[in-house]
N, C-alpha and C positions, 0 to 999 in steps of 0.2 A: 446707758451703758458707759462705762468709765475703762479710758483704753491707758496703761503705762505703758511707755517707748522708753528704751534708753539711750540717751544723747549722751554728744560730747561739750556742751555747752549748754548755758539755759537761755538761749534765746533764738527765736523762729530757724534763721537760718544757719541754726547747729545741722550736724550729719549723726546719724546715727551708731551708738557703739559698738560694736560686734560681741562683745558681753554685757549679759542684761543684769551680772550681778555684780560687775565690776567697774559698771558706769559712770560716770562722774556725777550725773543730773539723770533726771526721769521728768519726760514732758508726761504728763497726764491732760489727758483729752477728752474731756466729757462729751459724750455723742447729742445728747438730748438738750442740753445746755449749749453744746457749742461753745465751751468755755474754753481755755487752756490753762496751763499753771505748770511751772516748775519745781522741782525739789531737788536738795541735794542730795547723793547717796554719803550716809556718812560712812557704811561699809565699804565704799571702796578701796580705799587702802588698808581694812584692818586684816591682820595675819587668821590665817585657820579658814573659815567658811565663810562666803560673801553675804551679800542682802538676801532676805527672808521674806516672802510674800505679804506676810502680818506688816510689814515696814510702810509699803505705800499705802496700805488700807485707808478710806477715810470712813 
């Protein structure tokens, strides 16, 4: 299972944003893997409708 959070920074000790579609990054967290990873949200600043769940898909 693969968990997205969205952070205020990409790295471990960011805090979490309080919008999940206007976040700056999204730590992804693989459960089974144990892995982590970063991405940036490039919707955060854009006008009209924020990130779209297709976006972090892998």
């Amino acid at each position: 299972m693969k968990i997205a959070i969205p952070v205020n920074e990409n790295k471990s000790e960011t805090s979490i944003c309080v919008s999940f579609g206007r976040a700056p990054y999204f730590m992804l967290h693989d459960v089974e893997g144990k892995t982590t990873k970063y991405i940036a949200n490039t919707a955060a600043e854009a006008q009209g409708g924020a990130l779209y769940a297709g976006y972090i898909k892998e």
